[in-house]
Backbone as ProteinMPNN parsed JSONL, in Angstrom:
{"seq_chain_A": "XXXXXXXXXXXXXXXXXXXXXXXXXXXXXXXXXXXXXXXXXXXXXXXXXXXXXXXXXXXXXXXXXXXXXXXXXXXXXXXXXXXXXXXXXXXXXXXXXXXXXXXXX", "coords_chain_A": {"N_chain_A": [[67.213, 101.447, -24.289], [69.345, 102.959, -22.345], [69.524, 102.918, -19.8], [70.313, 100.671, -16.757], [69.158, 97.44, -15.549], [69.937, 96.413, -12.907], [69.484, 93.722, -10.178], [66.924, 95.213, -9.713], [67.832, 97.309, -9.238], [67.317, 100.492, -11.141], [69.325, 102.605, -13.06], [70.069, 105.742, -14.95], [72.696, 104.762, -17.499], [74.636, 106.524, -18.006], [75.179, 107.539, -15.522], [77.001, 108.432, -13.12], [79.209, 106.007, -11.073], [79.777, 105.179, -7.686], [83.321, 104.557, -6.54], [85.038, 101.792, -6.503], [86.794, 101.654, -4.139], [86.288, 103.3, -2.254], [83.598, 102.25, -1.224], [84.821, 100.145, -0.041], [86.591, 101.61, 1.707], [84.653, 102.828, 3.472], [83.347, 100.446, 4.467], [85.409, 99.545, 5.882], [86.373, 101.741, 8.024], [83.153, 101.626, 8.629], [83.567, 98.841, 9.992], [85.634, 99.212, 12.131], [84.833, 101.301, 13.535], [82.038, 101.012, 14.485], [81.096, 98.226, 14.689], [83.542, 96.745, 16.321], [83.171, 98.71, 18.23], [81.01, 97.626, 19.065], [81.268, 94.918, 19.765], [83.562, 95.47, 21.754], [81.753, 96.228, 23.643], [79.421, 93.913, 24.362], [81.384, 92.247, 25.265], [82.013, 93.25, 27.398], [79.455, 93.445, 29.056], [78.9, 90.528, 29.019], [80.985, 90.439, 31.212], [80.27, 91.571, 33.077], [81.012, 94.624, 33.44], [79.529, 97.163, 33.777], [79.969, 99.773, 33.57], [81.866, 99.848, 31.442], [80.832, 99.189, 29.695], [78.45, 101.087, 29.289], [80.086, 103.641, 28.557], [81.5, 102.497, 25.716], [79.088, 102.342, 24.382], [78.066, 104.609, 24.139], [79.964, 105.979, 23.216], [80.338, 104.344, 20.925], [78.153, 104.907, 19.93], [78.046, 107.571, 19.116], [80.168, 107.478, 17.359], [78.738, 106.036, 14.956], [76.494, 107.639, 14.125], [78.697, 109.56, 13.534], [79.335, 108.434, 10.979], [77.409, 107.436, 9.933], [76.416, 110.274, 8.779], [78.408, 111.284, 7.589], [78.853, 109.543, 5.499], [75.995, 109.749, 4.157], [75.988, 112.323, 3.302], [77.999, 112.296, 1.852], [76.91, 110.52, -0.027], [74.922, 112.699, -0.739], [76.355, 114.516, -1.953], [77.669, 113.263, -4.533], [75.922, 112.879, -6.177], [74.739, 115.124, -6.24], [72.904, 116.479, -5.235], [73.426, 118.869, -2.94], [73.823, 120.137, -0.021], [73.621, 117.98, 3.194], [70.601, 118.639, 4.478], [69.266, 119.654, 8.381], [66.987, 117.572, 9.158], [65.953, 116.799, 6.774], [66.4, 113.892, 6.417], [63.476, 112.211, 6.979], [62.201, 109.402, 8.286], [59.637, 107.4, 6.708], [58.105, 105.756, 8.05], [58.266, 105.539, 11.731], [60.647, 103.836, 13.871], [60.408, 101.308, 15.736], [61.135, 100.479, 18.885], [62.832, 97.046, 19.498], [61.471, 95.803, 17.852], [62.761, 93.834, 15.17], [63.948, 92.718, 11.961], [65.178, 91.358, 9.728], [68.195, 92.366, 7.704], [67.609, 92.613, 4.021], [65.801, 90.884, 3.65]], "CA_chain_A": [[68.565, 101.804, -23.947], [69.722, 104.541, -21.691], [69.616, 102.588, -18.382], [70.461, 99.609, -16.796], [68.304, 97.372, -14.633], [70.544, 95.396, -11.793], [69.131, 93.438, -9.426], [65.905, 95.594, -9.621], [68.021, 98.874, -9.165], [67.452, 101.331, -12.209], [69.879, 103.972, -13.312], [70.744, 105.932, -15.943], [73.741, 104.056, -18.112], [75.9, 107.495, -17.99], [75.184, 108.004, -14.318], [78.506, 108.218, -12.005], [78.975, 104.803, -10.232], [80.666, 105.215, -6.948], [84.253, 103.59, -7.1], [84.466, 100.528, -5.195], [87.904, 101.812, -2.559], [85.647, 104.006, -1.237], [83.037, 101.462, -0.796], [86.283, 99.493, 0.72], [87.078, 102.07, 2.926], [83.372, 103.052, 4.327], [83.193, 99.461, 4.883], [86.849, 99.58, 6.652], [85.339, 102.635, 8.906], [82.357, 100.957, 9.564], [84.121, 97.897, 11.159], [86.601, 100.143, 12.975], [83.795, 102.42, 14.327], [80.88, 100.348, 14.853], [81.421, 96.593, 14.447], [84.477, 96.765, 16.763], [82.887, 98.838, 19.494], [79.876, 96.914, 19.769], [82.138, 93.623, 20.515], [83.384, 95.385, 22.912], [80.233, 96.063, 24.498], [78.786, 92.598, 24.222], [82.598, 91.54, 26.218], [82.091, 93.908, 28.608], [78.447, 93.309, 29.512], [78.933, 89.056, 29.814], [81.895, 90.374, 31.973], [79.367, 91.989, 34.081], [81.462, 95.433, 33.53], [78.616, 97.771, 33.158], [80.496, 101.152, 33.529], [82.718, 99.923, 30.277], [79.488, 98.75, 28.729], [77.845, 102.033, 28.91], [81.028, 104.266, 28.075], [81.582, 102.173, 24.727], [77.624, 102.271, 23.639], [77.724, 105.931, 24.051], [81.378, 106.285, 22.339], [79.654, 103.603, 19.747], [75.975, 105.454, 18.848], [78.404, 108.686, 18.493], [80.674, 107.024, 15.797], [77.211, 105.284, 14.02], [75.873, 108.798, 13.717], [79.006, 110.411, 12.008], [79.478, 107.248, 9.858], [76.17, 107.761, 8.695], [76.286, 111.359, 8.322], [79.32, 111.046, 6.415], [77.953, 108.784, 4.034], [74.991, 110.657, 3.257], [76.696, 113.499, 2.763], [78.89, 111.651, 0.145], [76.472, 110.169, -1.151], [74.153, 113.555, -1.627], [77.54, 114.998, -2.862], [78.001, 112.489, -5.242], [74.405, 112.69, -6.505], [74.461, 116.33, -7.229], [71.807, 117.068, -4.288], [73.599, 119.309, -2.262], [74.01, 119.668, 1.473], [72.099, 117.647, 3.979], [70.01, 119.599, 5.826], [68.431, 118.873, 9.091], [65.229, 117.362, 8.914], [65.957, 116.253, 5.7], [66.548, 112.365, 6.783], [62.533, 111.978, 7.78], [61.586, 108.107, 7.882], [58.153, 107.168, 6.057], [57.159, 105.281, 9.15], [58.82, 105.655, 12.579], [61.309, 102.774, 13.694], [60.141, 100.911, 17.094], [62.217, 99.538, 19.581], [62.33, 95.506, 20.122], [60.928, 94.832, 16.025], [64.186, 93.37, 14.58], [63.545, 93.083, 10.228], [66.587, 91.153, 8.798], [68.213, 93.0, 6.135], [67.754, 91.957, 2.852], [65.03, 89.17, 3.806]], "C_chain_A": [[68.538, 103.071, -23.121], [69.806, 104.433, -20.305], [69.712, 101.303, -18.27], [70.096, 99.068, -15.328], [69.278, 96.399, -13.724], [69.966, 95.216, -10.776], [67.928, 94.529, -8.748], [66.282, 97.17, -9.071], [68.111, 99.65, -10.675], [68.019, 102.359, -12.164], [70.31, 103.97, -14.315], [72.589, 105.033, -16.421], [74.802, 104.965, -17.689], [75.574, 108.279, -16.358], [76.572, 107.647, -13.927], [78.299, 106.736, -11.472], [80.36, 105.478, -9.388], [82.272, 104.533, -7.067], [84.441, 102.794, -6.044], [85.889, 100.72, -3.847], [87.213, 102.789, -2.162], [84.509, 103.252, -0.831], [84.246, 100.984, 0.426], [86.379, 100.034, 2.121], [85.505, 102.43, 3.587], [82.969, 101.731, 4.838], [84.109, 99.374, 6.429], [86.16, 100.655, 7.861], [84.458, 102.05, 9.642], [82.186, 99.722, 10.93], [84.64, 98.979, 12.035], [85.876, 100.834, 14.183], [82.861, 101.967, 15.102], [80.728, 98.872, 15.306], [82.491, 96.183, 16.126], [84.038, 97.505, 18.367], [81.548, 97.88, 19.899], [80.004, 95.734, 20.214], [82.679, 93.724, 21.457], [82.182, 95.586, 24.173], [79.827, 95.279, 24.808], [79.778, 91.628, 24.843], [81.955, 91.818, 27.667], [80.282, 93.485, 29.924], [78.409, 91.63, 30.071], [80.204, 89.224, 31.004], [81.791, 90.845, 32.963], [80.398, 93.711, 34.453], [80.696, 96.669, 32.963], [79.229, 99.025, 32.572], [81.292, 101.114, 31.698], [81.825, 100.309, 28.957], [79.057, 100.011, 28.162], [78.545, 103.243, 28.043], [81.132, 103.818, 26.76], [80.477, 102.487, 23.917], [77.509, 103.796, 23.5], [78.828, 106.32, 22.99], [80.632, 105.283, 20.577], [78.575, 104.582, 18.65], [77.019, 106.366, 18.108], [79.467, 108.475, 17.11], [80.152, 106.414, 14.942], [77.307, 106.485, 13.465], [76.806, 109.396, 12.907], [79.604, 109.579, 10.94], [78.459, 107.884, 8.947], [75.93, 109.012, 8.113], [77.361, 111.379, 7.334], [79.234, 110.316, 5.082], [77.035, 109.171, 3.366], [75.143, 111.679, 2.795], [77.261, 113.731, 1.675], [77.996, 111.254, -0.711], [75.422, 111.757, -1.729], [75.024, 114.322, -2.662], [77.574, 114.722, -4.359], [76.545, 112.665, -6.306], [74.232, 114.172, -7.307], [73.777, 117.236, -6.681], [71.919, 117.856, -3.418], [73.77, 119.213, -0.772], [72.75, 119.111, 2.001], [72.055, 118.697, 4.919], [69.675, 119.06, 6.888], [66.888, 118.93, 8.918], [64.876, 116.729, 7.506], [65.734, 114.261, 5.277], [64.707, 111.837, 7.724], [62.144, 110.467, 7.482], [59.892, 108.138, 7.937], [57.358, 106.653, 6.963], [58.252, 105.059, 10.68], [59.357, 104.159, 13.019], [60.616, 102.822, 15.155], [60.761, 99.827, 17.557], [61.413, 98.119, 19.199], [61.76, 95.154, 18.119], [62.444, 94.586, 15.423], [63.584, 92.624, 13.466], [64.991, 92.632, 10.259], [66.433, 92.308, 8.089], [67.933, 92.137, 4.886], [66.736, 90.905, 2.769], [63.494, 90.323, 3.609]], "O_chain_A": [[67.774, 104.022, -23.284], [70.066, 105.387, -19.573], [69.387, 100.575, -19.208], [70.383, 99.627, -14.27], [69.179, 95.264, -14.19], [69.707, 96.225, -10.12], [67.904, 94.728, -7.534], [65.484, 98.002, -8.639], [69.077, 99.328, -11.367], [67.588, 103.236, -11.416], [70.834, 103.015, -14.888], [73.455, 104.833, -15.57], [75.789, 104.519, -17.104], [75.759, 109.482, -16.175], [77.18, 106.677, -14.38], [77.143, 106.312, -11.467], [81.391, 105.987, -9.829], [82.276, 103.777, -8.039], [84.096, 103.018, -4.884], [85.919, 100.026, -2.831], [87.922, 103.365, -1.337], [84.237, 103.649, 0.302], [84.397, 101.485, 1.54], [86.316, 99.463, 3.21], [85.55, 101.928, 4.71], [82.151, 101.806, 5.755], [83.714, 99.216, 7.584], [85.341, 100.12, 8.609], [84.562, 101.846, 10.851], [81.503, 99.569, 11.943], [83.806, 99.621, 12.672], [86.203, 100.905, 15.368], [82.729, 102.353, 16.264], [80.18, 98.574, 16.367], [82.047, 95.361, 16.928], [84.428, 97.041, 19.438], [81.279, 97.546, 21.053], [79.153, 95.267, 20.97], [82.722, 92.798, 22.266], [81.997, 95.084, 25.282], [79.54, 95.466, 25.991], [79.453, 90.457, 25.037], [81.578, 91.105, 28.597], [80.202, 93.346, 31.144], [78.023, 91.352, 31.207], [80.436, 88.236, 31.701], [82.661, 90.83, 33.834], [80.512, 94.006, 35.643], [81.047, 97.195, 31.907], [79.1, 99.348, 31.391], [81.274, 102.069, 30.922], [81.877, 101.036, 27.965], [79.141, 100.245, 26.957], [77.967, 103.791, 27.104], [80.827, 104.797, 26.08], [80.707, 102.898, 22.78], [76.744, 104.182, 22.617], [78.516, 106.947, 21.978], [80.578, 105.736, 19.434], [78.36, 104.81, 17.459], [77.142, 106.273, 16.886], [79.494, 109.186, 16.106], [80.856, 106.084, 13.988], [78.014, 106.655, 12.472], [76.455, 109.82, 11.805], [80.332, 110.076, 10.081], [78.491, 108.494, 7.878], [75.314, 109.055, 7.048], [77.031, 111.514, 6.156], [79.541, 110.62, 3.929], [77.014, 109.07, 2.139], [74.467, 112.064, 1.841], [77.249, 114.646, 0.852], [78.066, 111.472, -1.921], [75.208, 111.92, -2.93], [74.691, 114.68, -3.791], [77.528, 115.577, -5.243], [76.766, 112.325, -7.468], [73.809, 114.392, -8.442], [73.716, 118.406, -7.057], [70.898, 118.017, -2.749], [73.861, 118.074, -0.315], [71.568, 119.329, 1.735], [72.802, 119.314, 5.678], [69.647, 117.834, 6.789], [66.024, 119.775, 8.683], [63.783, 116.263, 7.186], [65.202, 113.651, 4.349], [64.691, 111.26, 8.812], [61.733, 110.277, 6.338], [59.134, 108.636, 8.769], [56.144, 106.86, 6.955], [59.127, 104.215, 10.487], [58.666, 103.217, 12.632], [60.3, 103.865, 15.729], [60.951, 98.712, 17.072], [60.254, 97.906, 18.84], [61.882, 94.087, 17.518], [63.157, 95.586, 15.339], [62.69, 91.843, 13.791], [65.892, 93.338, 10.713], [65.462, 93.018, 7.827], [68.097, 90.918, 4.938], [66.799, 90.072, 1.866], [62.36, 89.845, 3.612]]}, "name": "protein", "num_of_chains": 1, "seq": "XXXXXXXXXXXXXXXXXXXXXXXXXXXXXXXXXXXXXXXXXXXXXXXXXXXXXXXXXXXXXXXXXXXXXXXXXXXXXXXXXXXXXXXXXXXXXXXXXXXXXXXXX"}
């Protein structure tokens, strides 16, 4: 007793669980922000409208980045871990263009 194993995630029983309208809404965000510009991108480019193309992908990355910073933020918040720092977000093995990894698979 004292934790509980879901779908091969372990945490303490009396840990915080996020509440799910803020899931909701970081979801909601994420369409809005990300989802939404990158459709237009993917218009604009079969519409052979590069200038739009490029303007959106740049307006796009920059609402990815404070999605995600915002989220990690919440979630170190939430956690107990304090502010992110920079340099703090280092990946274990560097990402390389062109390899596309379902999620979840």
């Amino acid at each position: 007793m004292g934790s509980n194993d879901v779908a091969g995630a372990t945490r303490p029983i009396d840990a915080p669980v996020a509440p799910a309208g803020s899931r909701r809404l970081d979801a909601l965000e994420i369409n809005d922000s990300i989802v939404q510009g990158l459709t237009v991108i993917k218009y604009a480019l079969e519409l052979g409208d590069l200038e739009l193309a490029r303007n959106r992908t740049e307006q796009t990355l920059a609402a990815a980045r404070r999605v995600i910073t915002d989220l990690l933020t919440q979630h170190l918040e939430f956690e107990g871990s304090g502010p992110l720092e920079p340099g703090s977000m280092v990946r274990s093995h560097p990402a390389s263009p062109g390899s596309h990894q379902e999620v979840g698979g």
